[in-house]
C-alpha positions as CSV (number, residue, x, y, z in Angstrom):
1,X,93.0,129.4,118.6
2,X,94.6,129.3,121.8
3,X,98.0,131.7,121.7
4,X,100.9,129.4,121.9
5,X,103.1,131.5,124.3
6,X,100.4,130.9,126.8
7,X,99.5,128.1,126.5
8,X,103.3,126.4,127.2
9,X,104.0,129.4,129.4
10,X,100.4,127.9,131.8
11,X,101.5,124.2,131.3
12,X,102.8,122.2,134.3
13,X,104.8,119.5,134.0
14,X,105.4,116.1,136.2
15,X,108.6,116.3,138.2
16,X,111.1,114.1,137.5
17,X,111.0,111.0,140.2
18,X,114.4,110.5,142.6
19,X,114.8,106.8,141.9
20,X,115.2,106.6,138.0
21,X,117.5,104.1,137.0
22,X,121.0,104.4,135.6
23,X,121.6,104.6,132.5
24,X,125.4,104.5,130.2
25,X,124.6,107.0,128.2
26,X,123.1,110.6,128.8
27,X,120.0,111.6,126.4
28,X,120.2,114.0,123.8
29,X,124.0,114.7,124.9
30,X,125.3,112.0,123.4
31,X,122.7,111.0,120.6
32,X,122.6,112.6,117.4
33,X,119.5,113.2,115.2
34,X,120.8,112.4,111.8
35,X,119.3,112.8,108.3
36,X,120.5,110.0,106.4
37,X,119.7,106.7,108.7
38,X,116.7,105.1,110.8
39,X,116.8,106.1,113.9
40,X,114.1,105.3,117.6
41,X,114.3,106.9,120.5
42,X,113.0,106.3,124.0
43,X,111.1,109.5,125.0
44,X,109.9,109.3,128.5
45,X,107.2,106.4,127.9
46,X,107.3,106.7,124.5
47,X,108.6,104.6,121.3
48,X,109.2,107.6,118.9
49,X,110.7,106.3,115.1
50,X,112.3,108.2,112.3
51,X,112.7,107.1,108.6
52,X,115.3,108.3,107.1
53,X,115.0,111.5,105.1
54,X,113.9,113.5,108.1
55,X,115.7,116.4,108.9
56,X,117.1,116.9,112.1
57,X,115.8,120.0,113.3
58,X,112.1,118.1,112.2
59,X,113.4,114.8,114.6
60,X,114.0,117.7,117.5
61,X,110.7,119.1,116.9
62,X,108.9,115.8,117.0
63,X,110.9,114.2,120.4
64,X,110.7,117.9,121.6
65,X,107.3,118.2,121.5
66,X,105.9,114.9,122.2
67,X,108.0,115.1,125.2
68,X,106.2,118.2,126.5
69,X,102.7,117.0,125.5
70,X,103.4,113.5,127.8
71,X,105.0,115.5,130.3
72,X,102.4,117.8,130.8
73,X,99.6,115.3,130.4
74,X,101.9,113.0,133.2
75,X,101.2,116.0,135.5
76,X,97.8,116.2,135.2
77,X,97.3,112.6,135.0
78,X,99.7,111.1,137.3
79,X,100.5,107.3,138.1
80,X,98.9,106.4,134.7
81,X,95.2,106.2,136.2
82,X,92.8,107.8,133.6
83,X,95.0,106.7,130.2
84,X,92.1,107.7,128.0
85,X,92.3,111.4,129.4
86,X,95.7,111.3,129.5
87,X,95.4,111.0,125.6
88,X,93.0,113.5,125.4
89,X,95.2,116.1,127.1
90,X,98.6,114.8,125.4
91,X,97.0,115.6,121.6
92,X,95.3,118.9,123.1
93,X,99.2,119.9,123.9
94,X,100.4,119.2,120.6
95,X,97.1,121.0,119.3
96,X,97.8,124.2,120.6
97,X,101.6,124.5,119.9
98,X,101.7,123.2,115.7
99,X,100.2,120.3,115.4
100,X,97.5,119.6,113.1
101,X,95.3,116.6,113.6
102,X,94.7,114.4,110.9
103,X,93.1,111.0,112.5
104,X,92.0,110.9,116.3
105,X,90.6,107.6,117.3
106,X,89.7,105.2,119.6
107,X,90.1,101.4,119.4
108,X,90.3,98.4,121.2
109,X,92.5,95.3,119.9
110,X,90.6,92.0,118.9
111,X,92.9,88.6,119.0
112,X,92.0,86.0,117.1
113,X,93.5,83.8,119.4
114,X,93.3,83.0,123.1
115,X,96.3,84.8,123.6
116,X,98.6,86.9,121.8
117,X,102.1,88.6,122.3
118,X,101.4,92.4,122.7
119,X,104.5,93.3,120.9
120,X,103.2,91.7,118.2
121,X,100.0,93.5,118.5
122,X,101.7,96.6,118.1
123,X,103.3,96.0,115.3
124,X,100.0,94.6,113.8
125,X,98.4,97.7,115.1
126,X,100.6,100.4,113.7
127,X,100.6,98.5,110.3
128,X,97.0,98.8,110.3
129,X,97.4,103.1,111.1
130,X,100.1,103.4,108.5
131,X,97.7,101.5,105.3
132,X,99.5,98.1,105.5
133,X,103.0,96.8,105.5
134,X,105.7,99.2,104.2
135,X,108.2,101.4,105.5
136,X,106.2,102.6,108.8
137,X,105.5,99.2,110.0
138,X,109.0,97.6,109.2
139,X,110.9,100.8,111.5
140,X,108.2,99.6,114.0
141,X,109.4,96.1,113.8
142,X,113.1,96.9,114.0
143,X,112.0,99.6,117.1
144,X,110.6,96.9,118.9
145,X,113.4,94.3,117.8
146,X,115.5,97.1,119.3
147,X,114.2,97.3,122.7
148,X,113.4,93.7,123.2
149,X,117.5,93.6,122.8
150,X,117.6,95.1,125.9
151,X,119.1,93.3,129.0
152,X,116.6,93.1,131.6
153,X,118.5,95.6,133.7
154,X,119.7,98.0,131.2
155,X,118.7,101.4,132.3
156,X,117.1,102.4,129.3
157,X,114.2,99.9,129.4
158,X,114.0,100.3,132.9
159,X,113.6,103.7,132.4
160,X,110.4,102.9,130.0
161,X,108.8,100.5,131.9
162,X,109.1,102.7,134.8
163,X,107.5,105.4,133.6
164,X,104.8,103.4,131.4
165,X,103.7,101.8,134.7
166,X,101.5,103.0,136.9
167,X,99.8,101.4,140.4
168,X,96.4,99.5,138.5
169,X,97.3,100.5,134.7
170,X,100.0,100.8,132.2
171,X,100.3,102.9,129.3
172,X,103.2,104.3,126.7
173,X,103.2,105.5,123.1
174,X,104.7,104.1,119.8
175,X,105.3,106.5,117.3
176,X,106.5,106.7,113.8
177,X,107.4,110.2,112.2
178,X,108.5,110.8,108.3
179,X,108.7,113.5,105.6
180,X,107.9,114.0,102.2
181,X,108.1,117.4,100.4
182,X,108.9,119.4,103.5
183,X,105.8,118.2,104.9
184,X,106.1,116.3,108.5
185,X,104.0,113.7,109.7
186,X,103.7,111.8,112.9
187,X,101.5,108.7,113.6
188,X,101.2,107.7,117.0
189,X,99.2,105.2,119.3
190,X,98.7,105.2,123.1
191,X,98.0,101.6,124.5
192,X,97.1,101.0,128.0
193,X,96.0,97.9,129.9
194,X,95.4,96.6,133.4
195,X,98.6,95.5,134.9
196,X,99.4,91.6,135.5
197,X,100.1,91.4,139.2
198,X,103.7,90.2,139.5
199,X,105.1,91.6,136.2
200,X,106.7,94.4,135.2
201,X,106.9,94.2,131.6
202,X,105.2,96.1,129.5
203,X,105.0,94.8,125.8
204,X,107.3,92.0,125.5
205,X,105.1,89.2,127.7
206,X,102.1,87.0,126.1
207,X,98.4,87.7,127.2
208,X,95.4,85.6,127.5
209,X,92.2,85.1,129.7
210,X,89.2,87.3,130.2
211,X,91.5,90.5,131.2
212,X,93.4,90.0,128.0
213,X,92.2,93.5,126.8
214,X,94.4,95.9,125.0
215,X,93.2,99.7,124.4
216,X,94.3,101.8,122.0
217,X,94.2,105.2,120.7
218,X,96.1,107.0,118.0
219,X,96.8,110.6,116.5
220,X,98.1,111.1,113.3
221,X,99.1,114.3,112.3
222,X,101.1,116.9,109.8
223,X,103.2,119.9,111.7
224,X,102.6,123.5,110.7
225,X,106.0,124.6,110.4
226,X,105.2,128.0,110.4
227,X,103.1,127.7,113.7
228,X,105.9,125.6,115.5
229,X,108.5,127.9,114.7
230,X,107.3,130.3,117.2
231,X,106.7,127.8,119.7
232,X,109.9,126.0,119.5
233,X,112.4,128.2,121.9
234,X,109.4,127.6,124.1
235,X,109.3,124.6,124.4
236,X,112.7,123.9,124.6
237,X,113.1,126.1,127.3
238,X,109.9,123.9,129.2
239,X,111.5,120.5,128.9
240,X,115.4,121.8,129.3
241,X,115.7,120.3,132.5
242,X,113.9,116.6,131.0
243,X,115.5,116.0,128.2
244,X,118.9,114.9,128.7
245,X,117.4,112.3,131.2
246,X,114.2,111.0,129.1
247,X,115.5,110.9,125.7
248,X,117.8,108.3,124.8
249,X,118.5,106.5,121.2
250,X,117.8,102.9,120.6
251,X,120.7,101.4,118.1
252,X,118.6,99.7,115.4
C-alpha cells in the first residue's frame, strides 16, 4: 500500500480560479459541523450530506478529504473533460489516505420517459445506491430541495455550477455520509453529461432528445479510522488554503 505521507505530500491540486463568485458567508469559518442535526454542504462541485449522529470530527474528515480527492483529480483533469478518469483518480485519492472501497461502479441512467428532470434522477439514483427509500434518500431529497432554494445569483450555487461545468461536459458529486457503531460510511455518485448549449444549470432543468444521456458512477465506502488518523494533519495542511472558499453549508 502506497505510504500516505507521500502520497498527499506528491499530490497537486487545481488552483483556485480569479473570478469565483461572491458569496455572504465564508466556508468552514462560519459553518459548524454539528452532531445532533442534518446537515449538506457545498464542497467544491460536490453535494456532501450528513445524518445526524455523525460526529464532527467524522463530518471534517469526510468534506476534508473529498475535497482533496476532487481537488487533486480537478488538477489532473482540468475543465471537466475526461469525467470518467476524473472518477477514477478521485476514489484512487481517497484509496490511498483511509478509505476503504466497498462498491465501485459504473452506470448509465435509463428514463422511462422522453424526458425526465435530472434532479429527480438523482434522487432516484441515490435511492437505488442506498437499498431503497429511507433515511439516505430523504437527506438527498431535502439536499437538493436545499439548493434548488437558491436564488439564481446566490453565490453559493454559482459557485457549484461554476466549478461542475466545464467547456463540452459537466460533472459534480452527490454524497451522503452516516455512522453506526463508530463505523463511517460514505456513498457517493459522480454524474456527468454533455452540456446544453445556452444553459448553465446543472441539475435543476428537464432533459429529453437523443443527447438526453446521464452517466453515472458511485463509490461507497467505510473509513479506516486508524489509517486516516495519520493522514488527517496532512491533509488539512493540503487543502488549508481551499477550504474556507469551497465549503459552504446548505440550511436544510
Amino acid at each position: 500500500m502506497t505510504d500516505p505521507e507521500d502520497f498527499i505530500n506528491a499530490l497537486e491540486l487545481a488552483p483556485l480560479p480569479d473570478d469565483l463568485p461572491q458569496r455572504t458567508s465564508r466556508g468552514l469559518q462560519n459553518a459548524e459541523v454539528e452532531v445532533d442535526k442534518d446537515q449538506a454542504f457545498i464542497n467544491n462541485k460536490s453535494l456532501v450530506s450528513f445524518a445526524a449522529g455523525i460526529s464532527p470530527k467524522y463530518r471534517q474528515d469526510v468534506l476534508d478529504s473529498t475535497l482533496l480527492a476532487s481537488l487533486a483529480a480537478d488538477r489532473k483533469f482540468p475543465d471537466n473533460s475526461n469525467p470518467r478518469a476524473w472518477y477514477d483518480f478521485y476514489v484512487k485519492v481517497l484509496s490511498s489516505i483511509g478509505w476503504t472501497t466497498d462498491r465501485n461502479e459504473n452506470k448509465a441512467y435509463t428514463s422511462a420517459e422522453a424526458e425526465f428532470d435530472v434532479n429527480q434522477a438523482v434522487i432516484e439514483i441515490m435511492t437505488a445506491i442506498a437499498g431503497g427509500p429511507g433515511v439516505q434518500a430523504i437527506l438527498i431529497a431535502k439536499t437538493l430541495t436545499a439548493l434548488k432554494g437558491l436564488a439564481d445569483e446566490d453565490g453559493k450555487i454559482r459557485l457549484f455550477e461554476k466549478r461542475a461545468k466545464g467547456l463540452d461536459t459537466s460533472n459534480f458529486q452527490v454524497g451522503v455520509a452516516t455512522e453506526s457503531a463508530e463505523a463511517v460510511s460514505l456513498n457517493v455518485s459522480n454524474f456527468y453529461f454533455e452540456n446544453i448549449q445556452g444553459s448553465r444549470k446543472v441539475i435543476f432543468f428537464r432533459w429529453g432528445g437523443d443527447r438526453a444521456a446521464l452517466n453515472y458512477q458511485f463509490f461507497q465506502g467505510t473509513l479506516n479510522t486508524q489509517v486516516y488518523a495519520d493522514s488527517r494533519p496532512l491533509v488539512k495542511q493540503k487543502i488549508a488554503a481551499y477550504r474556507t472558499t469551497l465549503i459552504d453549508e446548505l440550511d436544510l
